[in-house]
N, C-alpha and C positions, 0 to 999 in steps of 0.2 A: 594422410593424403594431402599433398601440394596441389590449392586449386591454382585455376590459371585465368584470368581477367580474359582473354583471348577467345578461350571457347565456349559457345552458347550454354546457359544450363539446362539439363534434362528436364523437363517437366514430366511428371508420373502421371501417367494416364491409366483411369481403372478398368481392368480386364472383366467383361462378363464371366460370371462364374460357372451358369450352364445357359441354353438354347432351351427357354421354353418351349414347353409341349404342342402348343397349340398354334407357334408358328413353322417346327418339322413337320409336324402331321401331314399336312396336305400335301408337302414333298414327296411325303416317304410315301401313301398312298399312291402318287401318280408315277411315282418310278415302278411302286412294284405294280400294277397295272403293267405299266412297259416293258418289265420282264418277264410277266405271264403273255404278254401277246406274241413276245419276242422267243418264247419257249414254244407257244405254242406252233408260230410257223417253223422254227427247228426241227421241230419233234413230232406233231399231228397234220399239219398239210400235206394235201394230194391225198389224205383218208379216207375215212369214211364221212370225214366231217371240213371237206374242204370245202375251204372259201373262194377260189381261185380256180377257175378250170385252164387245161393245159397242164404241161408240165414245167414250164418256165421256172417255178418257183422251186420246186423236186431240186431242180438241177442247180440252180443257184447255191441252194443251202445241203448240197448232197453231201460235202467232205467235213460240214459243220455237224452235220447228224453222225454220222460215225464217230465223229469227234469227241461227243457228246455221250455217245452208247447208244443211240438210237439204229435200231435194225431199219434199212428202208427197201430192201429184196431180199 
């Protein structure tokens, strides 16, 4: 290989090799939080165990529950 004066040289920069544990953890905990809440208004709001009175929220997320497999009538 023909170097060339012209073009800068690379310099090697060291790649981590994995993502300790202990700084995904608290990520991954509050995503999956986020996707249990986020399931849960999908799939159990307007319940027996709603949180929200009215039906606003039914109808919002009505074509996402089908979507999903959830029976909502």
């Amino acid at each position: 290989m023909i170097s060339n004066p012209a073009l800068p040289r690379a310099i090697p920069v060291p790649v981590p090799v994995a993502i300790p544990v202990r700084e995904w953890l608290p990520w991954a905990l509050f995503v999956g939080a986020v996707m249990l809440f986020l399931l849960y208004l999908v799939g159990l709001e307007q319940g027996a165990t709603a949180l929200v009175g009215g039906t606003g929220v039914h109808e919002w997320l009505h074509d996402s529950r089908h979507l999903l497999g959830f029976p909502c009538h």
